[in-house]
C-alpha positions as CSV (number, residue, x, y, z in Angstrom):
1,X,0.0,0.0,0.0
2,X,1.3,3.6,-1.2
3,X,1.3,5.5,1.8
4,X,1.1,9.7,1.8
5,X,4.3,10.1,2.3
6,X,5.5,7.6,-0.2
7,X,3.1,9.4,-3.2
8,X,4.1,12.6,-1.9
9,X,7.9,11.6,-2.7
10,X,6.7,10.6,-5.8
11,X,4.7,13.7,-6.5
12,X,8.0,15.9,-6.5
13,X,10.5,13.1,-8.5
14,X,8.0,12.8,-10.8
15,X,7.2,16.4,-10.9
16,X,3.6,15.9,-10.5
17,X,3.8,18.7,-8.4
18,X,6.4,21.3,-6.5
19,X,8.3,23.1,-9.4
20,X,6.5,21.9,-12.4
21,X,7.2,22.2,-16.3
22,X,4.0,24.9,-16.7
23,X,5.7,28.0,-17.7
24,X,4.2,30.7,-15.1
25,X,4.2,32.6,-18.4
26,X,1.3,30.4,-20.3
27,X,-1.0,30.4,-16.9
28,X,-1.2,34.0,-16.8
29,X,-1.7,34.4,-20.5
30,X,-4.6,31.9,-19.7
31,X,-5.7,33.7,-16.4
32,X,-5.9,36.5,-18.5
33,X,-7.6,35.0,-20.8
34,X,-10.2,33.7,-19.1
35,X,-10.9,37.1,-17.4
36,X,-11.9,37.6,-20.9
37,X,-14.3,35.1,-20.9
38,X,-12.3,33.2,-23.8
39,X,-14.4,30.3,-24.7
40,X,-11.0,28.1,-25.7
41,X,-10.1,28.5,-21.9
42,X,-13.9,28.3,-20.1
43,X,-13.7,24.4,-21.3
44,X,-17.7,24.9,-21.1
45,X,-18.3,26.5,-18.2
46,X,-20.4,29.5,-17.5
47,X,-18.9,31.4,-15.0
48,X,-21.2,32.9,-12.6
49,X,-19.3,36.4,-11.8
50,X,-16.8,38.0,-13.4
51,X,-13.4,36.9,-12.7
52,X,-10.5,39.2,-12.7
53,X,-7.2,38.3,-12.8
54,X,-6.1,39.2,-9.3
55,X,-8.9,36.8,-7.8
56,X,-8.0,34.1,-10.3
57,X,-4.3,34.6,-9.0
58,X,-5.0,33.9,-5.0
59,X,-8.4,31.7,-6.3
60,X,-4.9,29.6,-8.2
61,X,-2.8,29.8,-4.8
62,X,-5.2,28.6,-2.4
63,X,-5.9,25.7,-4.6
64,X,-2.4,25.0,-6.4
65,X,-0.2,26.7,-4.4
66,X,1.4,28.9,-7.1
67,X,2.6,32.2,-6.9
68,X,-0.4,34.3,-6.5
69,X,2.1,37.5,-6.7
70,X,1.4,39.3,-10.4
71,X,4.7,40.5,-10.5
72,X,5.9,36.7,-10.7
73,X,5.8,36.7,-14.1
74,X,8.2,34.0,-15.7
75,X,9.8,31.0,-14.7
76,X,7.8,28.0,-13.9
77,X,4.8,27.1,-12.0
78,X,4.7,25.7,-8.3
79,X,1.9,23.4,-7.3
80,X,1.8,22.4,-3.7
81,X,2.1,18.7,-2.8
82,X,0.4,18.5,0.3
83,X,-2.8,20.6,-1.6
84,X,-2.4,17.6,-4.4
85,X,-2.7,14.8,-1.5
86,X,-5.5,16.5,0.3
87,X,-7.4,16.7,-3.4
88,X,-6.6,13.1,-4.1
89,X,-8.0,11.9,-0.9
90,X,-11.2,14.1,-1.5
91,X,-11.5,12.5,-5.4
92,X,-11.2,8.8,-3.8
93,X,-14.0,9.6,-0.7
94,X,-16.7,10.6,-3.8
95,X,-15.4,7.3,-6.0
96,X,-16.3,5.2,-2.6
97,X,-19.0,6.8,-2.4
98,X,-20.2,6.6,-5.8
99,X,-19.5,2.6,-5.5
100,X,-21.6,2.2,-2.4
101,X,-24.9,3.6,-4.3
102,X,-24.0,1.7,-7.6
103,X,-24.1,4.9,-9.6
104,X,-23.5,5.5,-13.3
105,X,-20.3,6.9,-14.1
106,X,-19.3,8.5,-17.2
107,X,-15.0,9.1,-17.5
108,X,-13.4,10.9,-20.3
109,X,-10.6,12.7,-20.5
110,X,-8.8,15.3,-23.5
111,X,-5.4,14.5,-22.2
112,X,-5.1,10.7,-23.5
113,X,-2.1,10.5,-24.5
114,X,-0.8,11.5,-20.7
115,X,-3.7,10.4,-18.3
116,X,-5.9,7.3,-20.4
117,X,-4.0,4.5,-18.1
118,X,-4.9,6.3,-14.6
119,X,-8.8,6.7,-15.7
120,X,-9.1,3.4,-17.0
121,X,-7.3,1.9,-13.8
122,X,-10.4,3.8,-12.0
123,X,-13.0,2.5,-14.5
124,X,-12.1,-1.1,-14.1
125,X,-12.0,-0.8,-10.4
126,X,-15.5,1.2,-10.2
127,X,-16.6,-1.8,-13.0
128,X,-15.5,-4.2,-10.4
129,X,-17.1,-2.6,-7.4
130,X,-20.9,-2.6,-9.2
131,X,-20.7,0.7,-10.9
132,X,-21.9,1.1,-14.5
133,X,-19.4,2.8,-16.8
134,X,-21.4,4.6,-19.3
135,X,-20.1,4.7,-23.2
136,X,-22.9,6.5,-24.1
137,X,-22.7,7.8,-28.0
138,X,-19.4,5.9,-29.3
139,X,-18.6,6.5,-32.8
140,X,-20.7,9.5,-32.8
141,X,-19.3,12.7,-34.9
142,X,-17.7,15.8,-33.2
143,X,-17.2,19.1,-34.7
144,X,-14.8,20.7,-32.8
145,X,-13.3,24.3,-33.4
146,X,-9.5,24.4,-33.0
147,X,-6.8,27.0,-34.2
148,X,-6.8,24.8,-37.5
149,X,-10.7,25.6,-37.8
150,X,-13.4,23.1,-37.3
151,X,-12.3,19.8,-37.3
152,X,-14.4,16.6,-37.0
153,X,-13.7,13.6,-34.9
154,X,-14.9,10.5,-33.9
155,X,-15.8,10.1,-29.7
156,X,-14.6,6.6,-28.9
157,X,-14.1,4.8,-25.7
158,X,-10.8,2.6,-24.6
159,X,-11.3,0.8,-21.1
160,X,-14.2,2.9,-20.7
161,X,-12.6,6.2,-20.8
162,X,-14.1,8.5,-23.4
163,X,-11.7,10.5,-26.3
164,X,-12.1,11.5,-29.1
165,X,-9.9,10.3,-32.0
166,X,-9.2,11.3,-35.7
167,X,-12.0,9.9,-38.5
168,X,-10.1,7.0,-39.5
169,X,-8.0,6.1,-36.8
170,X,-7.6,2.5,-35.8
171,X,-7.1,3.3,-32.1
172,X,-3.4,1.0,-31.3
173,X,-0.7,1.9,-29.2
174,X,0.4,4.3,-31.6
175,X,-3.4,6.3,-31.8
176,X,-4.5,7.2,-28.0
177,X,-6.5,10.2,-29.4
178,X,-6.5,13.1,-29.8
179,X,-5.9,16.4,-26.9
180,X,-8.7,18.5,-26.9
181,X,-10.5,21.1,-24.3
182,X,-13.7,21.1,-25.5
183,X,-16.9,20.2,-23.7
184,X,-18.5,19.3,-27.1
185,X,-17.5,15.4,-26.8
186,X,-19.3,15.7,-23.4
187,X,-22.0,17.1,-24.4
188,X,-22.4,14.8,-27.7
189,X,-22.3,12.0,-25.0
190,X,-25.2,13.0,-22.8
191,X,-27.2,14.2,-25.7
192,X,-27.2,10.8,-27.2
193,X,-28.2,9.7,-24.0
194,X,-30.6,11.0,-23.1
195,X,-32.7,10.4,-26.6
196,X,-31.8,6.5,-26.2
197,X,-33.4,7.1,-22.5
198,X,-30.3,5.6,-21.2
199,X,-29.2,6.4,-17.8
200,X,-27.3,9.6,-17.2
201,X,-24.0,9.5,-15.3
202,X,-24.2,10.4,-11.7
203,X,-20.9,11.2,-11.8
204,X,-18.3,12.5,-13.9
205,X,-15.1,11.8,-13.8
206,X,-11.9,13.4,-16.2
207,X,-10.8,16.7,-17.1
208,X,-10.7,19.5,-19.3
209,X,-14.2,20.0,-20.9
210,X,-15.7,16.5,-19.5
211,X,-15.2,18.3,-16.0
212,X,-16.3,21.5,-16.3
213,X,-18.8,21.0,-19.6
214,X,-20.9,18.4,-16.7
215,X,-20.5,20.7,-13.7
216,X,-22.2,23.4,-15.9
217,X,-25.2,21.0,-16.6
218,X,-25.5,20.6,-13.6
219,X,-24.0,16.7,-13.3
220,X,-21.6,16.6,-10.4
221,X,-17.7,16.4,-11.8
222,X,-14.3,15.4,-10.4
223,X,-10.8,15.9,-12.1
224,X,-7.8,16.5,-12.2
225,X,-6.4,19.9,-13.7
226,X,-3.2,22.0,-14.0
227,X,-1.9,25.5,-13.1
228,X,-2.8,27.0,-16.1
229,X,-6.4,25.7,-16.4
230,X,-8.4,28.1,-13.7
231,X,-11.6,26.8,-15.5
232,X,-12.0,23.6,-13.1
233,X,-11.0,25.3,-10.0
234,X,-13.3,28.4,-10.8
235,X,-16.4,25.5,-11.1
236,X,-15.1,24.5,-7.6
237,X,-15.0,27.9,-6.2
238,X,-18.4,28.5,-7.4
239,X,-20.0,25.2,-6.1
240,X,-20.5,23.3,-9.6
241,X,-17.4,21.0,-9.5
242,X,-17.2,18.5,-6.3
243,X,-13.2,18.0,-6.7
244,X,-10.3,19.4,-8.6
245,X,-7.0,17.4,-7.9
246,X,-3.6,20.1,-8.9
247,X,-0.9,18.7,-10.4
248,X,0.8,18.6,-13.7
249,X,-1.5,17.3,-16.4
250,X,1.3,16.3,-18.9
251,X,4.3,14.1,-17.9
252,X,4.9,10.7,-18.8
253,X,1.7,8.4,-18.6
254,X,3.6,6.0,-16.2
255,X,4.3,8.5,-13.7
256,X,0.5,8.3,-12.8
257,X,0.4,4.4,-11.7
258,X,0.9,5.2,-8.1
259,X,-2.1,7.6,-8.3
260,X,-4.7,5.3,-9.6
261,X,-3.1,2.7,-6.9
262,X,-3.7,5.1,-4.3
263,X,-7.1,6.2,-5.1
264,X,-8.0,3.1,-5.7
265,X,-6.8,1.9,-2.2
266,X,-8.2,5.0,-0.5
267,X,-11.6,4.2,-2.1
268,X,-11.5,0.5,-1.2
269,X,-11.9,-0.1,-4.4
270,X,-9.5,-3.2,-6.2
271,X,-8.4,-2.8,-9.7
């Protein structure tokens, strides 16, 4: 069993958290951003008040524990470990939770190059514990608006973790999908739900769009999320996402294994 300490050691060799690779640059280009109300940096949530960028700076320390100082404004991010195990612990109570009523989960994630093997890990163990893991829509088309323009792609599920992948992809080793921030793929999902009369997740679980794109429909959401996404933490603050875990959303996909072991060990849950 992975103890605290043990994943908090981890947490800083793997750079998970403490001095991350986020340039402090790119989050307050994105704070900025979405103090604009920038729809590529919302991830499909509606904030309820305006957010300036000084709130989003100490909203961004008290969760991360980066520099909420607005003079900082280069090296690299800081995420606090001990605010990364106190999330973690939070995101494994609401999976035991959400094991002990049996409830519907839907998991997707826009990162899957990075984070498919850590939801997957929690899919199977939530499988295992009773839980049904939605697929709701697969194959289903997704026009998506990216710097290229709108590009279309198919939503697909591996392990029962939702993605989206280019039309013609085959989905091997080689093809995890594709990284996206949109809430469209989440929204695509529950729409064809709900018009097979299918059940509707309970929970979701992922990040990026699938997080914040449920917690603005009012379906409660846990994720994980970086220091330049202010998005999920913002749908915390404002009571529309349950949990946001901080820590870097983008080193190597092994580096996560301990996670899923801990939250799955946390949440009683076997994998």
């Amino acid at each position: 069993m992975l103890s605290p300490r043990a994943l908090r050691a981890h947490l800083l060799a793997a750079r998970l958290a403490g001095t991350v690779a986020t340039p402090r640059e790119r989050s307050l280009r994105r704070y900025r951003a979405f103090a604009a109300r920038d729809p590529r940096v919302l991830l499909g949530l509606d904030p309820e008040h305006d957010w300036h960028v000084g709130e989003l700076l100490r909203l961004m320390g008290r969760r991360c524990g980066v520099s909420a100082d607005p003079d900082e404004a280069s090296g690299q991010d800081v995420i606090d470990p001990d605010r990364t195990l106190v999330a973690l612990d939070a995101f494994a109570g609401r999976l035991a939770e959400a094991a002990a009523a049996g409830a519907p989960v839907l998991i997707g994630t826009g990162h899957p190059h990075r984070l498919l093997g850590f939801y997957a890990g929690l899919a199977e163990g939530l499988s295992a514990a009773g839980c049904s893991v939605l697929t709701p829509a697969q194959g289903r088309s997704v026009d998506i608006t990216t710097r290229f323009g709108v590009r279309t792609y198919n939503l697909d599920y591996v392990r029962g973790v939702a993605l989206v992948r280019e039309p013609g992809a085959r989905g091997g080793a080689n093809e995890p999908g594709v990284h996206t921030h949109s809430p469209l793929p989440l929204r695509v999902a529950l729409t064809v739900a709900m018009e097979g009369r299918g059940p509707l997740p309970a929970l979701v679980v992922g990040d990026h769009g699938w997080v914040c794109g449920a917690g603005q429909l009012g379906i409660e959401a846990i994720g994980l999320a970086d220091s330049d996404d202010p998005a999920p933490f913002v749908g915390q603050a404002e009571g529309r996402v349950s949990v946001v875990v901080p820590l870097d959303d983008a080193v190597r996909s092994d580096y996560y294994r301990p996670l899923t072991r801990y939250v799955l060990n946390r949440a009683c849950l076997s994998q």
